[in-house]
BANU-609378 format. One record per residue (C-alpha): residue number from 1; x, y, z. Coordinates in steps of 0.05 Angstrom, whole numbers, always signed. Example, Ala and Ser with C-alpha at 12.3 -4.5 7.8 and 13.67 -1.06 7.14 Angstrom:
<pts>
<pt nr="1" c1="+246" c2="-90" c3="+156"/>
<pt nr="2" c1="+273" c2="-21" c3="+143"/>
</pts>
This chain:
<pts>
<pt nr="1" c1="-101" c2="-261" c3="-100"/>
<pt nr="2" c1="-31" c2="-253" c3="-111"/>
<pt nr="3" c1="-14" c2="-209" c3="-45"/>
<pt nr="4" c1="-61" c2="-227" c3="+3"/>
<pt nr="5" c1="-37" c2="-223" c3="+67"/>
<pt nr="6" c1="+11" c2="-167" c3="+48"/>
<pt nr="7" c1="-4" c2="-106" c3="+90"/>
<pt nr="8" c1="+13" c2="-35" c3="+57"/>
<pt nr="9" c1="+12" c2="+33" c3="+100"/>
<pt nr="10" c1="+3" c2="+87" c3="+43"/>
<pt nr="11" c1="+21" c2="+161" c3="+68"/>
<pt nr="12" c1="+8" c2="+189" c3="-5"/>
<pt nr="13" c1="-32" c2="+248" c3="-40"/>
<pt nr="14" c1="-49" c2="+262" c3="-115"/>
<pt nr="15" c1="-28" c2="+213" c3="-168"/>
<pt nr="16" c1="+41" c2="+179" c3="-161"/>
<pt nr="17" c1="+44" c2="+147" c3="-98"/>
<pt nr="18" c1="-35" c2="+127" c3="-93"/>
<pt nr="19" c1="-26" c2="+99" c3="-155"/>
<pt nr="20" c1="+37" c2="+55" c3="-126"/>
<pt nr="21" c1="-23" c2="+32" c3="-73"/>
<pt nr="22" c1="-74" c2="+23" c3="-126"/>
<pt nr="23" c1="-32" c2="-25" c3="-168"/>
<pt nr="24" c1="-19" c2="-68" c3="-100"/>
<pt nr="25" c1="-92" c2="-63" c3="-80"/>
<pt nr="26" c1="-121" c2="-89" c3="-147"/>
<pt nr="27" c1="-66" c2="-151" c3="-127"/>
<pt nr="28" c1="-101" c2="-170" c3="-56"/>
<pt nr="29" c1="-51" c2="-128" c3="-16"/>
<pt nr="30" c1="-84" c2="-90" c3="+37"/>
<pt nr="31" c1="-77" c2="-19" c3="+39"/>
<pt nr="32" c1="-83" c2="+27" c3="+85"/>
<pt nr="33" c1="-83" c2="+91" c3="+61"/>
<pt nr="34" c1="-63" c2="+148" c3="+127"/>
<pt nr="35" c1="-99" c2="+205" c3="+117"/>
<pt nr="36" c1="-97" c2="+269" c3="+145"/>
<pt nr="37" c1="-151" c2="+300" c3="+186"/>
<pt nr="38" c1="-188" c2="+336" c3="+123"/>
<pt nr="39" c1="-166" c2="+282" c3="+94"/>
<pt nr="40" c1="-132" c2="+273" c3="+16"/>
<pt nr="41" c1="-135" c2="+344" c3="-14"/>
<pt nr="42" c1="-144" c2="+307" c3="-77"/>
<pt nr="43" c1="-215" c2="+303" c3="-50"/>
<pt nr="44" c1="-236" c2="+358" c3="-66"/>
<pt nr="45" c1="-199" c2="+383" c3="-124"/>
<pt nr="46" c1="-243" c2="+417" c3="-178"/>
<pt nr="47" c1="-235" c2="+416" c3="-266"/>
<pt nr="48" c1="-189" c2="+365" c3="-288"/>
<pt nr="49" c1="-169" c2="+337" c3="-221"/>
<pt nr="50" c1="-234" c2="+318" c3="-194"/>
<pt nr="51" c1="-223" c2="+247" c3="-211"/>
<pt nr="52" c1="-159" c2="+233" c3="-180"/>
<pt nr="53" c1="-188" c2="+210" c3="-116"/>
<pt nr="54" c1="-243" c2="+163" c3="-136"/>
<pt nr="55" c1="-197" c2="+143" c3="-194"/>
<pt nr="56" c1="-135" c2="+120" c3="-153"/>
<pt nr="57" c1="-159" c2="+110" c3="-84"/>
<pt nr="58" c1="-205" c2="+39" c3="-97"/>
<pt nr="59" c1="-192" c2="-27" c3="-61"/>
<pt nr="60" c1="-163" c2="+12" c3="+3"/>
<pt nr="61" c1="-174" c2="+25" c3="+71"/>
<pt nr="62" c1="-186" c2="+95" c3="+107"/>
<pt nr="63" c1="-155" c2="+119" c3="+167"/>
<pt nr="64" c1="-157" c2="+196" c3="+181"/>
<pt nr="65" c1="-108" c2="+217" c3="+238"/>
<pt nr="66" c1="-75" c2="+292" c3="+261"/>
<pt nr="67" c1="+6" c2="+276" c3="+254"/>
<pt nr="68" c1="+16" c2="+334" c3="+280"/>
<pt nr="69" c1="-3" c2="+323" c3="+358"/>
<pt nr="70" c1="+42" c2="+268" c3="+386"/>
<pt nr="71" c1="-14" c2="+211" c3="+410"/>
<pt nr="72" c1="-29" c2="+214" c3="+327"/>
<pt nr="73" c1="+38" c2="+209" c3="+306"/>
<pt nr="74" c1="+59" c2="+158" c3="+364"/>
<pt nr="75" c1="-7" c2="+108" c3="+330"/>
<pt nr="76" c1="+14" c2="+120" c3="+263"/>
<pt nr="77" c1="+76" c2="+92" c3="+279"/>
<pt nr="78" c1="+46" c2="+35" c3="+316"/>
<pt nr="79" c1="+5" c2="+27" c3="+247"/>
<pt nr="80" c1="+67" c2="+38" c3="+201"/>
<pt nr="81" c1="+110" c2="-18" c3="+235"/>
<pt nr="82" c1="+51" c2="-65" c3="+231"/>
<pt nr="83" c1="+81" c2="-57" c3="+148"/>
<pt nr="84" c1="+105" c2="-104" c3="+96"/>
<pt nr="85" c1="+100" c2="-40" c3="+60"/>
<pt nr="86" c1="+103" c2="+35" c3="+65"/>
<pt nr="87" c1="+82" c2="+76" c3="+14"/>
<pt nr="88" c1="+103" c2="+158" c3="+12"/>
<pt nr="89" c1="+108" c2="+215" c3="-35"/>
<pt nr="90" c1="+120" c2="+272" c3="+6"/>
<pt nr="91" c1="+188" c2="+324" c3="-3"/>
<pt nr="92" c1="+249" c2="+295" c3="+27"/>
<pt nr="93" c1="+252" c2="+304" c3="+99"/>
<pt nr="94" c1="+177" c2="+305" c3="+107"/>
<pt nr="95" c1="+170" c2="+239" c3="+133"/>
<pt nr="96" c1="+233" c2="+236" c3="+188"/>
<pt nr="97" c1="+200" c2="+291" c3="+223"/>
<pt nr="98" c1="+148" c2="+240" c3="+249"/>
<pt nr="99" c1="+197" c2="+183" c3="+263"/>
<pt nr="100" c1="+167" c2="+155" c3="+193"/>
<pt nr="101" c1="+232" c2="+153" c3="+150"/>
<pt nr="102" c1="+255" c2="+89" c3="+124"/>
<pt nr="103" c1="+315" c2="+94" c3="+177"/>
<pt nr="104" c1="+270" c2="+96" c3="+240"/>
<pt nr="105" c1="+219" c2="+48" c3="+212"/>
<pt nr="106" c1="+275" c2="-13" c3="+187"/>
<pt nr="107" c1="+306" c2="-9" c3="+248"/>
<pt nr="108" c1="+242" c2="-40" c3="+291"/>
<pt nr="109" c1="+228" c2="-88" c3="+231"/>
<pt nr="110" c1="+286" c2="-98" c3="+186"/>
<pt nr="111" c1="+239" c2="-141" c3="+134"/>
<pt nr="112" c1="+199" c2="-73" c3="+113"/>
<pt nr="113" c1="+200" c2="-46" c3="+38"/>
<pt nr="114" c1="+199" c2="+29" c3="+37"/>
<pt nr="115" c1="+177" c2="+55" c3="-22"/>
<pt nr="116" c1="+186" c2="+133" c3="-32"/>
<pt nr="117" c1="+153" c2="+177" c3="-104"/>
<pt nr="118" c1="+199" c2="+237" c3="-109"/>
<pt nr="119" c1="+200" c2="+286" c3="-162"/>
<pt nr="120" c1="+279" c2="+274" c3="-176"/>
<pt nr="121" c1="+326" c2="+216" c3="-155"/>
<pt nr="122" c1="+386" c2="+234" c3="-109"/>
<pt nr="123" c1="+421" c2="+297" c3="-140"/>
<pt nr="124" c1="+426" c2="+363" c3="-160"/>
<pt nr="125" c1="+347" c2="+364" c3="-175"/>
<pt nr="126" c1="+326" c2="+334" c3="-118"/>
<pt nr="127" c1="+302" c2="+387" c3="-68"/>
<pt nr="128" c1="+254" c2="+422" c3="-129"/>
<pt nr="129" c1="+187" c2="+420" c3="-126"/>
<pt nr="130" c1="+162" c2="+370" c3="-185"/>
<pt nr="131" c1="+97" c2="+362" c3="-221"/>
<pt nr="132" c1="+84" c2="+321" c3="-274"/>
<pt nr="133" c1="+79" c2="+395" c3="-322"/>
<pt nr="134" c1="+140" c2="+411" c3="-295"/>
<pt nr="135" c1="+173" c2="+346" c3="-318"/>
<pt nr="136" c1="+144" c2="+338" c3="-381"/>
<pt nr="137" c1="+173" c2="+413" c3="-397"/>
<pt nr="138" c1="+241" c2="+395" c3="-375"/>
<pt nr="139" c1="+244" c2="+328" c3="-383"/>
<pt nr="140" c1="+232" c2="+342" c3="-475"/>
<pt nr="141" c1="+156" c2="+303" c3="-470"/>
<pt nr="142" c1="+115" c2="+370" c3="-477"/>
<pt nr="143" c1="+168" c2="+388" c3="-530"/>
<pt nr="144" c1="+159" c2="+319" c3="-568"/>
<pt nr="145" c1="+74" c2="+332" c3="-557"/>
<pt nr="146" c1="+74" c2="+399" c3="-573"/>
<pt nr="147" c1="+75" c2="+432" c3="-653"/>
<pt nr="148" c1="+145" c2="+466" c3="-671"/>
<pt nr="149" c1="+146" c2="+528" c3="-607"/>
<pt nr="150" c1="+84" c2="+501" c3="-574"/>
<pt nr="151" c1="+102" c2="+447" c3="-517"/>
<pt nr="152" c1="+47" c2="+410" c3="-495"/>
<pt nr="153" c1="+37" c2="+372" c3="-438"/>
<pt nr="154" c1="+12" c2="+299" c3="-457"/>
<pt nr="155" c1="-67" c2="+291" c3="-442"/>
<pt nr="156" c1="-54" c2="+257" c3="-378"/>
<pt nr="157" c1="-19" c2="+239" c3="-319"/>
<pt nr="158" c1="+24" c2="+212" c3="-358"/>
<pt nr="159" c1="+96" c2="+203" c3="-304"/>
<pt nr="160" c1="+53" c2="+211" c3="-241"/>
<pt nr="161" c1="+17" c2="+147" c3="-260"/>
<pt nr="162" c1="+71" c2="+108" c3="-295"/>
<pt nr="163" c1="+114" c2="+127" c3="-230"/>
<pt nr="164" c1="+73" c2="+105" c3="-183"/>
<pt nr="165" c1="+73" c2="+35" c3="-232"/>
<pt nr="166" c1="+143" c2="+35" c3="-223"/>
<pt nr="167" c1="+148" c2="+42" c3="-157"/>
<pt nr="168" c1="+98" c2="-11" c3="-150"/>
<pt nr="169" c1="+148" c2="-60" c3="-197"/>
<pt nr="170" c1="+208" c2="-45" c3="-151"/>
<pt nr="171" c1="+166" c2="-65" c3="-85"/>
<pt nr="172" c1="+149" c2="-124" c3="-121"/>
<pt nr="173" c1="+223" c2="-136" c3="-139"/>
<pt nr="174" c1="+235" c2="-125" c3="-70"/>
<pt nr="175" c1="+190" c2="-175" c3="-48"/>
<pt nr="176" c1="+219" c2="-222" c3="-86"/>
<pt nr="177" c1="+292" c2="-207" c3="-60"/>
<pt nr="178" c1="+259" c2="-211" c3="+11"/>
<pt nr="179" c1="+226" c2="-281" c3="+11"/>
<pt nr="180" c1="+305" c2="-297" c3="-8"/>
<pt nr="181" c1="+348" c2="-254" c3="+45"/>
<pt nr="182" c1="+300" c2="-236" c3="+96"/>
<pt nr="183" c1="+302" c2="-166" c3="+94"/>
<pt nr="184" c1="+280" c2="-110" c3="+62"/>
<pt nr="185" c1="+299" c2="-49" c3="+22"/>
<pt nr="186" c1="+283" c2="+24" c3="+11"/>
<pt nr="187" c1="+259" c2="+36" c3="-68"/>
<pt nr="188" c1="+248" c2="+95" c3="-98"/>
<pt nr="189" c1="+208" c2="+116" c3="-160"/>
<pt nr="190" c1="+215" c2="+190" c3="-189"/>
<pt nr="191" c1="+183" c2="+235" c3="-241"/>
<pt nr="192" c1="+238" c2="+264" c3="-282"/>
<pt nr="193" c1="+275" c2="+202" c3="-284"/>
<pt nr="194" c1="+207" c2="+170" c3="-307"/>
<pt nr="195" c1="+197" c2="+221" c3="-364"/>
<pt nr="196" c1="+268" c2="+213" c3="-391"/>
<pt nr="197" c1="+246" c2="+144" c3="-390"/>
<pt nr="198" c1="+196" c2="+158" c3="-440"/>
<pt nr="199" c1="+243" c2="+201" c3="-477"/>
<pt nr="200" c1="+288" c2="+153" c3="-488"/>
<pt nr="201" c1="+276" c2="+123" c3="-558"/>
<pt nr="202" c1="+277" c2="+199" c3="-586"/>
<pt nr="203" c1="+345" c2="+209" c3="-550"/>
<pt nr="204" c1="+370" c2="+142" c3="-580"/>
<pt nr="205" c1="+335" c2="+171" c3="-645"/>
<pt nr="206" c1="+388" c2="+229" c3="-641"/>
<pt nr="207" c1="+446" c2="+168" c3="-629"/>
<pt nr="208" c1="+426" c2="+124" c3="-683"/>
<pt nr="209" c1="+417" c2="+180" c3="-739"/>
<pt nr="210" c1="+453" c2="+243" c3="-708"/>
<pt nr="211" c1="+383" c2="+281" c3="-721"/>
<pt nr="212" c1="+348" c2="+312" c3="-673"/>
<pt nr="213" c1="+273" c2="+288" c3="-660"/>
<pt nr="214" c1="+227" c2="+336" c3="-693"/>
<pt nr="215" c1="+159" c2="+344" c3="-637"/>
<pt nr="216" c1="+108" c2="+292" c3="-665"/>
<pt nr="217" c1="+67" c2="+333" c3="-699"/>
<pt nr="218" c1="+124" c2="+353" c3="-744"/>
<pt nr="219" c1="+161" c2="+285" c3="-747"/>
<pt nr="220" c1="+181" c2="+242" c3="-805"/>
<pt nr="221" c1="+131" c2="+181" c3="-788"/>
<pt nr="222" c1="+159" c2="+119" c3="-805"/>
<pt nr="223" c1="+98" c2="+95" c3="-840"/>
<pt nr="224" c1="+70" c2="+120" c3="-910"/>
<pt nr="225" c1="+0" c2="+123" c3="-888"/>
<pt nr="226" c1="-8" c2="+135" c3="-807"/>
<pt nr="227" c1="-47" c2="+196" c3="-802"/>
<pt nr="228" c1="-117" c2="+225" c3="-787"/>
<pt nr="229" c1="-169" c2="+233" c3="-848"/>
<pt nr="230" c1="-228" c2="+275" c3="-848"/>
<pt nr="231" c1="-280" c2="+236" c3="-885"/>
<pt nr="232" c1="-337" c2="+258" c3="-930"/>
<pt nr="233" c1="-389" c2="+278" c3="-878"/>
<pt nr="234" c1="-339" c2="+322" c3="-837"/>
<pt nr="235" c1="-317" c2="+261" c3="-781"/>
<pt nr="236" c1="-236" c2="+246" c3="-768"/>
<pt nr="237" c1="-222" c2="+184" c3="-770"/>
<pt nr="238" c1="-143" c2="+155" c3="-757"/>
<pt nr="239" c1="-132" c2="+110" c3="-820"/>
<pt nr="240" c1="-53" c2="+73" c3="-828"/>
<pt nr="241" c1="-20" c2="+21" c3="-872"/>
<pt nr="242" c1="+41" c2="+4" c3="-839"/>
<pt nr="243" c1="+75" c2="-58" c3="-894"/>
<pt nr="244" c1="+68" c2="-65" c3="-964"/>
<pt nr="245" c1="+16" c2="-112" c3="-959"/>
<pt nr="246" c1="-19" c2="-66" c3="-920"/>
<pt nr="247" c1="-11" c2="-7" c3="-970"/>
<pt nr="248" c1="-38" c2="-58" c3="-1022"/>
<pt nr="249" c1="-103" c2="-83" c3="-978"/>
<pt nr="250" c1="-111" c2="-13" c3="-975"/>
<pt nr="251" c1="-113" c2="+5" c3="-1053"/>
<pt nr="252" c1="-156" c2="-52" c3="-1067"/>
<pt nr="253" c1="-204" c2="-31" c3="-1021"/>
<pt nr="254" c1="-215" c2="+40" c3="-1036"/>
<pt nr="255" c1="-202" c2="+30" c3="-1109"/>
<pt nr="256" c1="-131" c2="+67" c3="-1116"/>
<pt nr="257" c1="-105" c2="+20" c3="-1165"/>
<pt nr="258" c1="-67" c2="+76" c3="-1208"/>
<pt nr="259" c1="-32" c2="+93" c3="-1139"/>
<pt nr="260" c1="-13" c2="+25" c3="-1125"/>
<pt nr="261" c1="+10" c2="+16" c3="-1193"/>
<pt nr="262" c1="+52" c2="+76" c3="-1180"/>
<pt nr="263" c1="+134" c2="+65" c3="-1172"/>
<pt nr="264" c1="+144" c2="+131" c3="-1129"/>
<pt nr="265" c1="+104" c2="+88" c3="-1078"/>
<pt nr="266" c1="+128" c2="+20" c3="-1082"/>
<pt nr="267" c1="+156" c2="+6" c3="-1017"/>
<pt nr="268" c1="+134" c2="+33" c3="-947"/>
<pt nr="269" c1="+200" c2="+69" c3="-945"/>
<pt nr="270" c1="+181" c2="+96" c3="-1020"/>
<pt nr="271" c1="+113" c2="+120" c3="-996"/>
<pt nr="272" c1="+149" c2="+162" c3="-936"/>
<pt nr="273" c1="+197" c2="+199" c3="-973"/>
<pt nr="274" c1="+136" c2="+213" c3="-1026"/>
<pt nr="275" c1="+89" c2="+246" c3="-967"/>
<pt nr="276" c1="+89" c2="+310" c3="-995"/>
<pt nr="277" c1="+59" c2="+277" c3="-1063"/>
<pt nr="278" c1="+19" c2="+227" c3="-1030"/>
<pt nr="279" c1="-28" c2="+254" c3="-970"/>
<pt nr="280" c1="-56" c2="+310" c3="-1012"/>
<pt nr="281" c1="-90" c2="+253" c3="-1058"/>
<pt nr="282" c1="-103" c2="+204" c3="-1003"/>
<pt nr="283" c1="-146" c2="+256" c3="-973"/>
<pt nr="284" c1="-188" c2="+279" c3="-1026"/>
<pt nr="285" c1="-200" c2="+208" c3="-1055"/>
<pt nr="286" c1="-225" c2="+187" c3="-986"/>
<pt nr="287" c1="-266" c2="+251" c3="-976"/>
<pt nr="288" c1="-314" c2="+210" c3="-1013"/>
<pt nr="289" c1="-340" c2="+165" c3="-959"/>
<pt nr="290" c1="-363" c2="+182" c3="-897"/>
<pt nr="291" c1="-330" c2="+159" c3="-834"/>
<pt nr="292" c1="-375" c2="+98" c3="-818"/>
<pt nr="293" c1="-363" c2="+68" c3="-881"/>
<pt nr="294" c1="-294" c2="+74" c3="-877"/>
<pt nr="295" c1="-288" c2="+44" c3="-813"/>
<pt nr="296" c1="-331" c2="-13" c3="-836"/>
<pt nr="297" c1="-270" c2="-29" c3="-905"/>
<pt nr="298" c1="-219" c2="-19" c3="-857"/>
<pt nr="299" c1="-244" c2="-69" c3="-805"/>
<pt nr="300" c1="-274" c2="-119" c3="-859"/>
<pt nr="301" c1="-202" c2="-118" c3="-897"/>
<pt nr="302" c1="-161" c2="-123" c3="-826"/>
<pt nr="303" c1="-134" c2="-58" c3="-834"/>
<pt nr="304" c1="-119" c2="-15" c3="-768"/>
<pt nr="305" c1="-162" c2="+41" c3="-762"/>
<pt nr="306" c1="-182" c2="+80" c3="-706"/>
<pt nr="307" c1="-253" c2="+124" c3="-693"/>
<pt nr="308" c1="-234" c2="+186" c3="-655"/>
<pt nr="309" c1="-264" c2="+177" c3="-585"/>
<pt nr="310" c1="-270" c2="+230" c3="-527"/>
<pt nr="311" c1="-262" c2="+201" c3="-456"/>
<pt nr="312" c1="-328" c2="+203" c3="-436"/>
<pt nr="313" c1="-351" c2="+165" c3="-497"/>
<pt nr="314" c1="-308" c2="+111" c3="-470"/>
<pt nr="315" c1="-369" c2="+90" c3="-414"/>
<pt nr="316" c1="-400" c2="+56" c3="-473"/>
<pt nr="317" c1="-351" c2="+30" c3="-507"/>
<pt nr="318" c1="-378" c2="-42" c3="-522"/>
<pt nr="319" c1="-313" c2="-81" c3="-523"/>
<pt nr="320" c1="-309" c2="-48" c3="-456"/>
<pt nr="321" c1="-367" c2="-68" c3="-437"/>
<pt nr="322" c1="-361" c2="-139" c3="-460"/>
<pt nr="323" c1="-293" c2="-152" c3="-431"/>
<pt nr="324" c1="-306" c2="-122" c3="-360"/>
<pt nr="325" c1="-252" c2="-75" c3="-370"/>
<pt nr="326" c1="-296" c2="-25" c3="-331"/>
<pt nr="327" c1="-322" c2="-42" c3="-263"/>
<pt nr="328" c1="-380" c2="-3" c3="-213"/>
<pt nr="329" c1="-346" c2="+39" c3="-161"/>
<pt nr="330" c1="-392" c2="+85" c3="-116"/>
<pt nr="331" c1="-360" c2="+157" c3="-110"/>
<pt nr="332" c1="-344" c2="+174" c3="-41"/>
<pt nr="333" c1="-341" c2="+260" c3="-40"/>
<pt nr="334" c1="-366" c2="+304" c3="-77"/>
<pt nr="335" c1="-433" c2="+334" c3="-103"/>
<pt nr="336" c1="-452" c2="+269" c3="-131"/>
<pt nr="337" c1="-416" c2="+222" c3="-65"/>
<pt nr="338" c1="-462" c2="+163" c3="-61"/>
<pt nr="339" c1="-476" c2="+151" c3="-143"/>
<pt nr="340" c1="-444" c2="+102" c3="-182"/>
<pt nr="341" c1="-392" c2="+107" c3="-232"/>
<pt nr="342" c1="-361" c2="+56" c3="-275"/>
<pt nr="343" c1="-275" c2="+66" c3="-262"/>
<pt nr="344" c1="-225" c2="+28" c3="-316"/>
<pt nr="345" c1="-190" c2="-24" c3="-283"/>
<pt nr="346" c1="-117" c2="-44" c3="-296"/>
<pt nr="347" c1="-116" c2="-77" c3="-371"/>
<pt nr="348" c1="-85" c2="-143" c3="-358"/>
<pt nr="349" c1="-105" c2="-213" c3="-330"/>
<pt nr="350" c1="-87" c2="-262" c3="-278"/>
<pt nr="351" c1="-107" c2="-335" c3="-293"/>
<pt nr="352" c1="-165" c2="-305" c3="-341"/>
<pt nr="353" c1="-193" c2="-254" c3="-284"/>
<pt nr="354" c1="-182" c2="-180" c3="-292"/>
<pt nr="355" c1="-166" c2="-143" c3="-215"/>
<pt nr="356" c1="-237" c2="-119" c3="-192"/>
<pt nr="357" c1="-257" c2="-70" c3="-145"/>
<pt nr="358" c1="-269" c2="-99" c3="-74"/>
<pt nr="359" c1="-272" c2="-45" c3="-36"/>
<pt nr="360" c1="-296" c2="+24" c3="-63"/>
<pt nr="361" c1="-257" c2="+83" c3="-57"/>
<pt nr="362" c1="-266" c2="+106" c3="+21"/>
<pt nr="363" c1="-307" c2="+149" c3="+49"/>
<pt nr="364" c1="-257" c2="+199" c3="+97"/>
<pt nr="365" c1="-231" c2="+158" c3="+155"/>
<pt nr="366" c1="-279" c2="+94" c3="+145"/>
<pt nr="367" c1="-238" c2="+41" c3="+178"/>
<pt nr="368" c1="-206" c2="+81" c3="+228"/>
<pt nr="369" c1="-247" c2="+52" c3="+283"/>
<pt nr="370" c1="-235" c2="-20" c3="+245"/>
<pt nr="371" c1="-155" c2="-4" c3="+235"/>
<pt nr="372" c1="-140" c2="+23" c3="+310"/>
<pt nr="373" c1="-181" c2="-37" c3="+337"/>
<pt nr="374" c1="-133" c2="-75" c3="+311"/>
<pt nr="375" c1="-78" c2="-44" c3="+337"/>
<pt nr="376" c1="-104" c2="-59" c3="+410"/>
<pt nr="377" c1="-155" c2="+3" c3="+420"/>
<pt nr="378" c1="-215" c2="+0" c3="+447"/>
<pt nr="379" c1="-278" c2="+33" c3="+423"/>
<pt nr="380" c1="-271" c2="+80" c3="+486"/>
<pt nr="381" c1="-203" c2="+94" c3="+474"/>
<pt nr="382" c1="-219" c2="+103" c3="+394"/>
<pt nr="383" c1="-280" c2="+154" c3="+418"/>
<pt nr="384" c1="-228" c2="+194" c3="+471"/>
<pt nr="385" c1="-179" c2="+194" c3="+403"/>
<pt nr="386" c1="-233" c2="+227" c3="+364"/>
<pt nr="387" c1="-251" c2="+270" c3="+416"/>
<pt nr="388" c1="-189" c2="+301" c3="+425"/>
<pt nr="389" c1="-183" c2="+311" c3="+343"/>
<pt nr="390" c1="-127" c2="+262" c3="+349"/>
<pt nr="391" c1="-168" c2="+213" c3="+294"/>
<pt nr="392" c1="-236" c2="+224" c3="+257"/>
</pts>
């Protein structure tokens, strides 16, 4: 695999930076994520963060240790030097307390890549609290999501994830730069800065046209037909024609020859300024068929369509299925710890392979007997560790 051999210390919690280790895991690195006595809160978090955990914790290593009392911290520093890679998304300061700052760490071995998930880059933001709500909010995403005076965060971890990606592309830059210099570097990956990101081709909207983005649900779409349809027995289904010969695939097929004939929708450009005129008869005309019929004209005639699928539908998705685009995991907490789950994996390939799950998502402090072994304990002095609540 791409990083084997590459050793990553994770000191991470929720989303963004376990999701830095997850990307590097998938890749052969291996990854070590420091946990602390309780271990990940993320663990145990109920409603709609009860997946985080199993979700963004696979293909690593466990080791639970107290940073608080000094023989804890003192090994963890032992363990973090051992690095190519350090992984952290704690507040600023948080990790020079324990002699685990990028400063203290390059200066015993200059080579290592720091990689630190903040809420803000250096600045006037950079000592609030973030969460991926909070950016979204600020940041015009939940604005953009939201109807006219309703924001609305997006339906996922939308920043938290795609920061934790990002931070994962600068250590791989870094990398890079490394096998060329020698030395190492300090990245750093941050939610707002991340959102705006994602914000940007409305702000350059606003630079091209001088008018402001309306939300999405209120937007001129730049397509005559891209919209959801409620069919004849009562199911949505997204229907779109995005060209002309699109739009006339699409008339031939559901017999709309007097619309297609029609100059006040001639081009695509045509059919968006004519909306108003146009949606109210699309709909009714296609209230005639139910949803499974239209999704078999769309898909016969090449047309993009789209059911409209709730996550947990997606288990069975057969193209899914077929592909190996989900993979077993067993679920390490929880009421249902021990079952097995299938978990997406990241949707790319490497010389035809898709990045599998090697290790499942760790049980508490699994490898911490494994992990201080290897750092030149032995089993007595692991047990004396534990004993003393320095490890579990």
């Amino acid at each position: 695999m791409p990083l084997c051999g590459l050793r990553v210390v994770e000191f991470t919690h929720m989303v963004m930076g376990p999701t830095c280790g997850m990307v590097l895991a998938d890749m052969g690195a291996e990854v070590i994520k420091v946990e602390p006595i309780e271990g990940d809160r993320t663990r145990h978090l109920l409603g709609a963060g009860a997946g985080f955990f199993p979700m963004f914790n696979r293909n690593k290593k466990s080791i639970a240790i107290n940073l608080h009392h000094a023989e804890g911290a003192a090994v963890v520093r032992q363990l973090a030097q051992s690095a190519d890679v350090v992984l952290e998304n704690f507040k600023p300061d948080t990790m020079a307390k324990y002699g685990l700052d990028y400063g203290a760490l390059s200066q015993v071995n200059p080579k290592l890549i720091y990689v630190s998930h903040k809420g803000f880059l250096p600045g006037p933001y950079e000592h609030r609290t973030a969460l991926d709500e909070v950016v979204q909010m600020m940041g015009g995403l939940a604005y953009m999501t939201g109807r006219p005076g309703d924001p609305l965060r997006a339906g996922t971890s939308v920043n938290d994830i795609m920061g934790g990606m990002f931070g994962a592309i600068g250590a791989l830059g870094a990398l890079i730069q490394r096998g060329i210099t020698g030395r190492g570097q300090e990245v750093q990956s941050a939610l707002f800065e991340n959102n705006v990101f994602l914000v940007g081709q409305h702000m350059l909207q606003y630079a091209m046209t001088g008018q402001a983005a309306a939300p999405m649900p209120a937007r001129i779409s730049p397509w005559g037909v891209y919209d959801v349809f409620t069919a004849g027995d009562g199911e949505q289904i997204f229907l779109s024609a995005v060209s002309d010969a699109q739009w006339r695939t699409f008339c031939q097929v559901f017999e709309l020859n007097d619309l297609l004939a029609d100059p006040r929708y001639a081009s695509n450009n045509d059919r968006v300024r004519e909306r108003p005129s146009l949606m109210p008869v699309l709909r009714e005309r296609l209230a005639r068929y139910p949803a499974a019929q239209i999704a078999q004209m769309m898909e016969a005639n090449k047309l993009p369509y789209a059911p409209i699928r709730k996550p947990e539908e997606l288990f069975d998705d057969e193209h899914l299925l077929a592909t190996g685009g989900l993979a077993d995991i067993t679920l390490p907490d929880g009421a249902r710890a021990g079952q097995t789950s299938k978990a997406t994996l990241f949707p790319f390939t490497m010389d035809g392979q898709r990045l599998g799950v090697r290790l499942d998502p760790p049980k508490l402090g699994a490898h911490t007997n494994e992990l201080l072994n290897g750092l030149g304990l032995d089993d007595h002095q692991v047990q004396a560790l534990r004993q003393a609540g320095v490890v579990a």
